[in-house]
N, C-alpha and C positions, 0 to 999 in steps of 0.2 A: 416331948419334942423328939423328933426322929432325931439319931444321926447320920446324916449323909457320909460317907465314904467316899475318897476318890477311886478309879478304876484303874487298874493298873495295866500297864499294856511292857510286856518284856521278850523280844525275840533274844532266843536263845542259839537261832542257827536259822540261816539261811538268808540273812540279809548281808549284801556285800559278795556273794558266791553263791555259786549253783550248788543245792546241796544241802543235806545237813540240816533241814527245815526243821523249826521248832518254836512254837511261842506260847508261852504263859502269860494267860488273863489273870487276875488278882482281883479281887475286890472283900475289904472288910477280911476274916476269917476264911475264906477260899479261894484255891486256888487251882485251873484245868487248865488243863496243857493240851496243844494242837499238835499232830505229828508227832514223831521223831524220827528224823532221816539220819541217814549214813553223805558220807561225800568220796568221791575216789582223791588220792591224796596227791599232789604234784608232785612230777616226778623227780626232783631232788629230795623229796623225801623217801630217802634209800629204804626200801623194807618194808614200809610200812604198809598194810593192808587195806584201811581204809580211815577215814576220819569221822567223830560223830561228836554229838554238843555237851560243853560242858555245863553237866548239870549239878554245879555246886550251890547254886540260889538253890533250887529244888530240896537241895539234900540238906541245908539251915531250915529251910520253913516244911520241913517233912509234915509236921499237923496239919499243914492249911491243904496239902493236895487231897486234890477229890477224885480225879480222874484222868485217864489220856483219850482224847477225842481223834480216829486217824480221818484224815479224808479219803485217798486212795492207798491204791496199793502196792507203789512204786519204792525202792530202795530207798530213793531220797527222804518219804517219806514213813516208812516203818522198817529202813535197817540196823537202826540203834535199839529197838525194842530189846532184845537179844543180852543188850549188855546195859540197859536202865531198869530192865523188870527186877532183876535179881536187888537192885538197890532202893528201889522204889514200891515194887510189890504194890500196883494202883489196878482198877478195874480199866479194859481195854475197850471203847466203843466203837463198834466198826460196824460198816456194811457186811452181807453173806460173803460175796468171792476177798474183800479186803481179808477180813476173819478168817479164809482160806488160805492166802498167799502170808498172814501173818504166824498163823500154824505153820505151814512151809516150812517159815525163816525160823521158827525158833526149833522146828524139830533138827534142822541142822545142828542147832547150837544144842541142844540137850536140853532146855532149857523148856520145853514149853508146859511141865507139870505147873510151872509156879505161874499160868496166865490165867487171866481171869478175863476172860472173851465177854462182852455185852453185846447184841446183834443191834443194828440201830434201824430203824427205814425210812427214807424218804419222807417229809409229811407226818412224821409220828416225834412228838415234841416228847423229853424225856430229862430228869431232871440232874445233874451232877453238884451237889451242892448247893450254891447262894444261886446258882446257875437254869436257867431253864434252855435245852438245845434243841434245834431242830436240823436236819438235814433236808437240802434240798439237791437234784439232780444237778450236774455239770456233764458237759459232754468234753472228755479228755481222753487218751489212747487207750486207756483201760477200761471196761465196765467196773460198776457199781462207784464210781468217783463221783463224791458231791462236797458240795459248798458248805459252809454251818451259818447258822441265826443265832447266837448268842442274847438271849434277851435277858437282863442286867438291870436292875433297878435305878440306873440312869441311861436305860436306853439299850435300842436292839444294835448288834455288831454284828457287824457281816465278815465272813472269811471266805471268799472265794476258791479257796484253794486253789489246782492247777484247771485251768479252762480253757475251752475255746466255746467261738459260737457255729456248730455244722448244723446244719440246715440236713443234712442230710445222713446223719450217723448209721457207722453198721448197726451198731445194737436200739436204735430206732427210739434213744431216749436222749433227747434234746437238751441243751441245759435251760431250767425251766426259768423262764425270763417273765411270763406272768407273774410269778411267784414274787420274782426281785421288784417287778412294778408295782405291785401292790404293797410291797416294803416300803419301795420310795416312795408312794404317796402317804403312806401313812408315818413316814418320819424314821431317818436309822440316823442315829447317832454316829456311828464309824464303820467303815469300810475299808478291811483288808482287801489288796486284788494282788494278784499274779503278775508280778513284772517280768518275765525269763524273755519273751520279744516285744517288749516295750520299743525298743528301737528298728521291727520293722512296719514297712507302710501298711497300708489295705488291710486284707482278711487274708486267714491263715486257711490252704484248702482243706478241702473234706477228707477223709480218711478214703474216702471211697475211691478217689484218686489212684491210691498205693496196689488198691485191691485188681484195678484195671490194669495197672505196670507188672503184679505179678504173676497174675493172668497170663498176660503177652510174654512175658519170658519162658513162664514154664513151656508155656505152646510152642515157642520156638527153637527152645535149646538144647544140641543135639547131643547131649548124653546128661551125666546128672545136674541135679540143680540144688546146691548147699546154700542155704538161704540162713545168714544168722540174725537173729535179731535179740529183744530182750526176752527171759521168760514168763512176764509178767505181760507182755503185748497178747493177750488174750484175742482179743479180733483179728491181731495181725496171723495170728495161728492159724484160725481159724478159714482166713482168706485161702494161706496153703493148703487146709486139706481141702476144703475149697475147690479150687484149680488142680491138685491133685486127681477130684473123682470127676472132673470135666475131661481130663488128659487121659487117662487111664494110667497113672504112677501110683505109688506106693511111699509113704513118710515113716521117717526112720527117724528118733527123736534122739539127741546126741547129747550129753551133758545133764550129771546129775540133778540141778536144779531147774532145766527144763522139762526131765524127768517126772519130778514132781510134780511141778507147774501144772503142768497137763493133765496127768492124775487126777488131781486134785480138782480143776476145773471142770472135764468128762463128768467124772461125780458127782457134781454139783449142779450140771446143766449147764455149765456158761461156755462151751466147746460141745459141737456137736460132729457126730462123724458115723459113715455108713462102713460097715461088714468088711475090712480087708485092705481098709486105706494106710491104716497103723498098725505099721510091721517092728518086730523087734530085731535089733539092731546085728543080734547074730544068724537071723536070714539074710544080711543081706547080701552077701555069693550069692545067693538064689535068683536074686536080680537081677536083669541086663541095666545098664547104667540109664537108657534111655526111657526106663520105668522107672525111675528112684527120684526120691527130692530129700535130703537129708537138711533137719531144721537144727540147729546146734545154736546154743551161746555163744558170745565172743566179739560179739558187735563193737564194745570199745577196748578192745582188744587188751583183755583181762589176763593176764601171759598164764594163767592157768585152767582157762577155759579149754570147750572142743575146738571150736575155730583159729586158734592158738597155736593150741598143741597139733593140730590137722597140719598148719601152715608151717611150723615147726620142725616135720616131720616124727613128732614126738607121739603120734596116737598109736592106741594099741591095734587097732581095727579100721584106721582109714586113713588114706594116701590120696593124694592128687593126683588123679590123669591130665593126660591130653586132653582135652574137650570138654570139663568139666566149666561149670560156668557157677559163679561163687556170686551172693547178693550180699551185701553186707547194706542191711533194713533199718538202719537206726543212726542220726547223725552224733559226730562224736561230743562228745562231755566234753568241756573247756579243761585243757588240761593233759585229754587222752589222746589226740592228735599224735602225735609219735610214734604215738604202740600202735596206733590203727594204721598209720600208712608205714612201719614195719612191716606187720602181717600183710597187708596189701601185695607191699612189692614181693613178698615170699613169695605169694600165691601166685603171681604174676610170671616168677623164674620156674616154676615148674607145673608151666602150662595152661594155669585156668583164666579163664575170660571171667574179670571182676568187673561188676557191676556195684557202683556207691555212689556217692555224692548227692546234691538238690536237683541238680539236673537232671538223672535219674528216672527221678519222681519214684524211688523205690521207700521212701520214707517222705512222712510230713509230720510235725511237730503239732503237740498237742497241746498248746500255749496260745492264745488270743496275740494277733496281731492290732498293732495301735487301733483301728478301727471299732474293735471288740472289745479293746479296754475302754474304749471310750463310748460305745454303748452301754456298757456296766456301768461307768459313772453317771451317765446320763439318765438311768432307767431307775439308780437308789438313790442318788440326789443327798450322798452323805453330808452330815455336817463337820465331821471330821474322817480326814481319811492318812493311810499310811500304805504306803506300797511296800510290796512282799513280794519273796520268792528272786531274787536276782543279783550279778553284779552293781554297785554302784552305781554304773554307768546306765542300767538300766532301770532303778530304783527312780532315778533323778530325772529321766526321761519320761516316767509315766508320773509325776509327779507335774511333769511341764504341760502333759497332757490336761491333769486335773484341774491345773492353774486354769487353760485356755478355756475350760468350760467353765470358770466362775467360781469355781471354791477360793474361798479368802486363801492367800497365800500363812497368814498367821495359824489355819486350819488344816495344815500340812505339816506331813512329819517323816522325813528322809532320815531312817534311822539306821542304826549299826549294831552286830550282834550284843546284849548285854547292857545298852540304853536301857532307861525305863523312863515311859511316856507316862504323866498321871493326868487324867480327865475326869473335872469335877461337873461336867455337863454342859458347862457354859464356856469355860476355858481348856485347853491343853498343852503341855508345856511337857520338855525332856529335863529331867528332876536328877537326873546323874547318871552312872555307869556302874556295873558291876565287874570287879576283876575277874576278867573274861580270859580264855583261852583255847584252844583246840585240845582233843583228846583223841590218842593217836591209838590205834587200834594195829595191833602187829602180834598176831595171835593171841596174846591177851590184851588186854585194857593196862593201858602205859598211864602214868601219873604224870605228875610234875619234871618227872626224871627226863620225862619223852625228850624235852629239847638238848639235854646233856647228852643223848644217846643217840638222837641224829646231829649232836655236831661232830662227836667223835667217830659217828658213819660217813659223816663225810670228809673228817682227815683221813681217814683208815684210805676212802677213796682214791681221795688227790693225793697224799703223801707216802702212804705205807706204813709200814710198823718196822719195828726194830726190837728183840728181844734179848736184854744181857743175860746171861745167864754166870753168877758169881757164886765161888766154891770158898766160903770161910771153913776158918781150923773152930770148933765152939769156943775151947777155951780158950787160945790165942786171940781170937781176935782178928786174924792175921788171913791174908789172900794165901789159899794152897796151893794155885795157881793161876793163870792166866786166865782172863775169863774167855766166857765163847760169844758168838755173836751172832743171832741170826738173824736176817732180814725178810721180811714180802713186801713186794707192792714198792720197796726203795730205793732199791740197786740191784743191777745184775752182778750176783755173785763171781762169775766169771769174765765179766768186762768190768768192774767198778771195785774188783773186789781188795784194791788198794786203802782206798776209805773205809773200808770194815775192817782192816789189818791197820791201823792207822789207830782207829778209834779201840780197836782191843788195847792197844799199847796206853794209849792215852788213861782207860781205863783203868789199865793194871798200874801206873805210874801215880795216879790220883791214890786209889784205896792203898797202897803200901806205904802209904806215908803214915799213917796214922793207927793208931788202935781202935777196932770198930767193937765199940759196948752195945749200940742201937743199931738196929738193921735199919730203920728211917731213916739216916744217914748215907747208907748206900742207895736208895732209892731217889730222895731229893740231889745227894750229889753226880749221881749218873746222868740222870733227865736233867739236870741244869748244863752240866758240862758235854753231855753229848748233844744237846739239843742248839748250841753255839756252833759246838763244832762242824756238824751237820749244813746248820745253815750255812756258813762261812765256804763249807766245799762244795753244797750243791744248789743251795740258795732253794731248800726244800725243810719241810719239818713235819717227820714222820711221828708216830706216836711211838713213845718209848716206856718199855716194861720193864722193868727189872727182878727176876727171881734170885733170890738167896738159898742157898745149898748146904746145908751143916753138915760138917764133917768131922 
């Protein structure tokens, strides 16, 4: 008698938030993993650089993983690579430019001896474990993004990954929707899809759109044109140099990892460019402005990016003129809104005509609008299905979608990072939760500690610190003298600096009462006793240290 297995279905990131995408299928003894993205982190997360998934399930059932499958090759999707290879050490399957941009990211990190790259293609089924996969085409802002067919001994899984439906793509590769129809007729078990504009109407336009708007700009604009976008928008690149060799300008590429980007792309074929268009960045005095297009990072306004540092006035090599007219190519991340209409209005006070926004038309999103999620359901005809990739708010919305077309509502599964969904073919049910959390990335990889350490970033913020500094005799025991006191971020030393002469007293009045055998005694009774006192005068409560001084 066989045994059947149930299937296991575990996001690991990216349900509930934009970002950070990650899902482990399970079945019997294996285990493949979809993605791993990175997330930008909100901004009261002081410091921190970026956020990416915790992959502590992964790191208990280390025998069962077989593989990481990426779809594209966008941050969200392969920025945690960098800091799961080193702990996971699994084989990497990707398309050619994905396998490009994931080289990229790890040769940043120094990291990329320990990868173990598999090239995948479209239409070529290939085996990861209990697993058999196939890649099929999707049309999304990047080349070489596809969709996966998971076929599973109870049944084919569909993973959409990030999509749209263009009719009319730069790179002239459709997402293959025959392909999804003849899935549907022939029976899929589950269907992941793309929730990120579950919540708008119609169809999402053509990329070609954008290609038109920056056309008309460069043609019209009377000196340079700094166009930031992301580095990984391979067509959107492309569009500039583009319009570039129509105009007769010259592109200066600004920012290390658009740098690359490019590179790496040229190389490979997927950017193509004629004789004199890509100049390097320290010709460019040699330019009059009205011949220049500089393409730089910075689009969600990364405070260490070119575009950034440009608006800043922190670059080594480039300043804002008068006349200068600025695109910012890409809508902001939930989240990054602040820092993009910071840099905005920089650019704004010294001089440049900023171009952003929808209305624009200088960007369009590379997500299925309701219309297209609902062609995807309608064309696989899943019997069980889970929406992916989104807010809450958006997860729940393309789920109302899938109701309206007839999937049994018990056939739905509105899940959250760390659920596990198990499908034994017939039924499917959420079976529990794994003790889930974010993993904070702040030059290294932060543990558990991460939340002790952004909360005390954020009194450090709001309160300030206060540091005693106390001179014991060793072997008395006894204050040598007075302690000292310093503050940041607490009080003005020279307006407030009554409360710091106040609390020195207080201090020296407490430890001379007694005989100090244990220095934890001066630490626990300084922060209990100045930390009253504090509040009491300013109705504030700074973070308090205490050094001891042996004399």
């Amino acid at each position: 008698m066989t045994v059947r297995y149930k299937l296991k279905i575990i996001p690991l990131g990216g349900l509930g938030e934009i970002g950070k995408n990650m899902m482990a299928i399970e079945y019997a003894d294996d285990i493949i993993i979809i993605d791993a993205g990175m997330m930008f982190p909100e901004e009261e997360m002081l410091g921190v650089d970026m956020l990416i998934p915790d992959i502590t399930y992964l790191l208990e059932h280390k025998e069962k993983l077989r593989g990481i499958v990426i779809t594209h090759g966008h941050e969200d999707h392969i920025g945690a690579l960098p800091y799961i290879l080193p702990q996971l050490d699994l084989p990497v399957y990707a398309t050619k430019l994905t396998q490009g941009l994931i080289t990229v990211k790890l040769k940043e990190h120094r990291s990329f001896i320990k990868a173990n790259l598999k090239l995948i293609q479209p239409g070529v089924k290939f085996q990861v474990g209990n697993f058999k996969v196939e890649a099929f085409p999707v049309c999304h802002s990047i080349p070489d993004a596809v969709g996966l067919i998971i076929y599973t001994p109870l049944g084919a899984i569909i993973d959409s990954g990030d999509f749209k439906i263009d009719y009319t793509p730069v790179d002239s590769r459709p997402t293959d929707l025959a392909k999804l129809a003849k899935l549907g007729n022939e029976g899929v078990l589950l269907l992941m899809s793309d929730s990120t504009y579950a919540e708008l109407p119609g169809y999402t336009p053509s990329e070609r759109v954008v290609g038109q708007t920056l056309d008309n700009i460069i043609g019209k604009a009377p000196g340079r044109v700094i166009i930031a976008t992301f580095s990984s928008l391979i067509s959107r690149i492309q569009m500039v140099i583009d319009s570039a060799a129509i105009h007769n300008r010259h592109v200066f590429i600004i920012g290390r990892s658009m740098k690359d980007t490019v590179k790496m792309a040229l190389d490979q074929g997927y950017l193509h460019t004629s004789s004199g268009i890509l100049c390097n960045v320290e010709d460019l005095k040699n330019y009059s402005p009205e011949k220049t297009i500089l393409l730089a990072t910075g689009s969600q306004g990364e405070p260490t990016s070119a575009l950034v540092r440009i608006a800043n006035r922190d670059h080594s090599e480039i300043r804002i003129r008068q006349g200068d007219t600025v695109v910012i190519s890409a809508t902001p991340i939930p989240g990054n809104e602040a820092l993009i209409n910071r840099t905005i209005d920089s650019l704004f006070r010294q001089g440049a005509n900023v171009i952003y926004g929808e209305r624009s038309s200088v960007h369009v999103h590379g997500h299925g609008s309701q219309e297209e999620l609902k062609l995807l359901l309608t064309l696989v005809k899943p019997k069980f299905f889970v929406p992916i990739h989104g807010e809450y708010r958006h997860l729940v919305l393309h789920a109302n979608l899938a109701r309206g077309l007839g999937i049994p509502d018990s056939n739905i599964f509105v899940m959250d990072n760390g659920n596990i969904l198990e499908i034994d073919g017939e039924k499917g049910r959420i079976t529990g939760k794994l003790p889930y959390g974010n993993v904070y990335v702040d030059g290294l990889v932060l543990g558990d500690y991460a939340q002790v350490i952004l909360r005390d970033r954020k009194l450090l913020s709001r309160d300030g610190i206060v540091v005693v500094i106390v001179a014991l005799d060793k072997k008395e025991g006894k204050l040598t003298g007075r302690p000292d006191i310093v503050s940041r971020g607490f009080v003005d030393a020279d307006h407030d600096g009554k409360v710091i002469e106040q609390a020195r007293e207080l201090v020296a009045a407490t430890l001379s009462k007694t005989h100090i055998a244990e220095y934890s005694f001066v630490h626990t009774s300084v922060k209990e006793m100045l930390g009253r006192f504090f509040y009491e005068q300013t109705k504030r409560r700074p973070m308090i240290i205490t050094t001891v001084i042996e004399v």
